[in-house]
N, C-alpha and C positions, 0 to 999 in steps of 0.2 A: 679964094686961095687959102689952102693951110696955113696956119701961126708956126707950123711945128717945123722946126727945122732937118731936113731930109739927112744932112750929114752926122748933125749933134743926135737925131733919135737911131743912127746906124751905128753910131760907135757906143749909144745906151746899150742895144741890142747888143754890141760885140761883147760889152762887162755882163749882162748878163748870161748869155750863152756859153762863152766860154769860162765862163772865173766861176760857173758854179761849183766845181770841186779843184777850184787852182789854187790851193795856197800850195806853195814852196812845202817838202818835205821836211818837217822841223827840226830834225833831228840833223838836218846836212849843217847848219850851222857850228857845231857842237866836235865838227869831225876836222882833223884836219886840214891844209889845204897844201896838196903838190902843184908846183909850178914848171913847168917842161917848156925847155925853148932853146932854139942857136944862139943866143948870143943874150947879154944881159947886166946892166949898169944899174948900179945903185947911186943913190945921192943922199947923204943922211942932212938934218934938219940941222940950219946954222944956228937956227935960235932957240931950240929945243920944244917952241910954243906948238900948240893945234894949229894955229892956222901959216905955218910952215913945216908941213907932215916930210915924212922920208919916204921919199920916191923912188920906184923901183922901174925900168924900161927893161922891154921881154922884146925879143925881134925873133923873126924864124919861128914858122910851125911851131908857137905858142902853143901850149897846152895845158889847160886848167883842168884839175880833177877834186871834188870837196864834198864826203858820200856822193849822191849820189846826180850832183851837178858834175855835168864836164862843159866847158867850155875851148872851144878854137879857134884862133887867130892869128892873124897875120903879124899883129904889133900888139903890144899891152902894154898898161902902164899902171900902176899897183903903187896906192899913198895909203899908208901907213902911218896912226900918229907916233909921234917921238915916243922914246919908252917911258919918259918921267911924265907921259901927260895919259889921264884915265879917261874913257868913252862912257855915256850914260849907266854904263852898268856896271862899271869901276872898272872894266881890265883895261890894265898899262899896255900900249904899244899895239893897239889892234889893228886891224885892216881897216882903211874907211869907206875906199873907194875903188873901183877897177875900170876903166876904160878899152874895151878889145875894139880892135880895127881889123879890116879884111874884107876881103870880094868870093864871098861875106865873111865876115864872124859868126859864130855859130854857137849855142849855147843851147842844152837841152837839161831838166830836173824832174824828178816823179814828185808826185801830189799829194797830200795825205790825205788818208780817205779810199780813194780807190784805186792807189797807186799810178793813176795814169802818168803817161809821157810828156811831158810839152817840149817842144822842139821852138826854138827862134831861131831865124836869119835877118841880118841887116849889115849894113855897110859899118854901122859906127853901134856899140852896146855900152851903152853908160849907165854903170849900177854903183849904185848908193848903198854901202853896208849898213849903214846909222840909220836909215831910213828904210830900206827892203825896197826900195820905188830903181826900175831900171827904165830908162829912155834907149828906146830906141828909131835909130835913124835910118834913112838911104833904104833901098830895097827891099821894106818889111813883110818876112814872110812869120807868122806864127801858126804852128797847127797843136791844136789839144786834139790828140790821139783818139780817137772813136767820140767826139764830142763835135768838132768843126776847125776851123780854119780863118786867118785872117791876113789880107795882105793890104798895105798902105805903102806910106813915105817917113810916118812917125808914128810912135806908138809909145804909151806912158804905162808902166804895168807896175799894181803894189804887188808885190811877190807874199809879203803878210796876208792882206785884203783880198787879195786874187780881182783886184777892179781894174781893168784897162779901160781905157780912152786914146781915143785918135779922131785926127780928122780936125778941120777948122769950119770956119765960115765961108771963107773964101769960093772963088767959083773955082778953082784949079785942085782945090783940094777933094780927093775922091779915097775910099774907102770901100774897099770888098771882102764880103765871108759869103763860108761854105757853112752851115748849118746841119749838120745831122740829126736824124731823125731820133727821137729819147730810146727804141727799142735797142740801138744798135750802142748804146752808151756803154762805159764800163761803171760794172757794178762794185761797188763796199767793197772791202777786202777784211775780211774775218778779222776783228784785232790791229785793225791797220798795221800789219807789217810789212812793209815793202820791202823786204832784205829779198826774198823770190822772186819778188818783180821787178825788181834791180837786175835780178841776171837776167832774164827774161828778155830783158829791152837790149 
């Protein structure tokens, strides 16, 4: 009997396959971000500290837009630290965290490099802005564009790193991808500009 465990070497396979040109477009951080929604309550921080951030609720056809991330959602919920408190790279008041909910939430960004697509779907999208690490839960579909595809129940993705992982030990825990072939891949993009490929998508 194999040592090698069947789930843990499929979600190797999925960090490799897919995350080969996945880093998040870097320039989308830089840009800024519109928030679209029916209805929406703020809560600011009682104690002005980090770890009581200003939270923001988004209800109704949520819509996140930030270059060239968009993200969609049923509900969101957007923490913010207070404005006298700085993030590892001194700016006051930044975003920290986003939560989108929905059947599904949706969130798609190009890649730097060869501008490709990646598209998510899942029930629950929990991204970490301090970190670039999004968890995703419930119904996970992710496809990299002319690369392959992955669908599970969880999914852990560095958006920096472009490393995913999913899948556990467990016997209930299952993990599937669609692998494309390297001919059909997308190639470099001159200069990495993706302002073209942006409209394009």
């Amino acid at each position: 009997m194999s040592s090698h465990n069947p789930i843990r070497l499929a979600a190797v396979c999925a960090a490799l396959v897919l995350a080969q040109s996945a880093f998040a477009l870097s320039t989308d951080r830089s840009q800024p971000m519109n928030v679209d929604a029916n209805y929406q309550k703020s809560t600011q921080s009682r104690t002005g500290k980090a770890d009581d951030p200003d939270i923001t609720r988004m209800d109704g056809n949520v819509v996140m837009t930030q270059g060239s991330m968009q993200a969609h959602a049923d509900h969101a919920i957007i923490y913010k630290n207070p404005s006298g408190v700085a993030d590892a790279n001194g700016n006051y008041g930044s975003l920290t965290r986003v939560v989108l909910t929905g059947k599904p939430a949706h969130l798609q960004q190009l890649h730097d490099g060869d501008c490709s697509l990646m598209t998510a779907d899942a029930d629950t999208i929990d991204y970490d802005n301090l970190s670039g690490v999004a968890v995703l839960s419930g119904n996970v579909s992710v496809i990299e564009h002319g690369k392959g595809e992955f669908h599970g129940q969880r999914m852990r993705y560095n958006t920096n790193t472009g490393e995913m992982e999913s899948g556990d030990a467990s016997a209930s825990s299952r993990v599937h991808m669609v692998m494309l072939p390297k001919s059909g891949q997308p190639k470099p993009v001159p200069g990495g500009d993706c302002t073209k490929a942006a409209g394009a998508h």
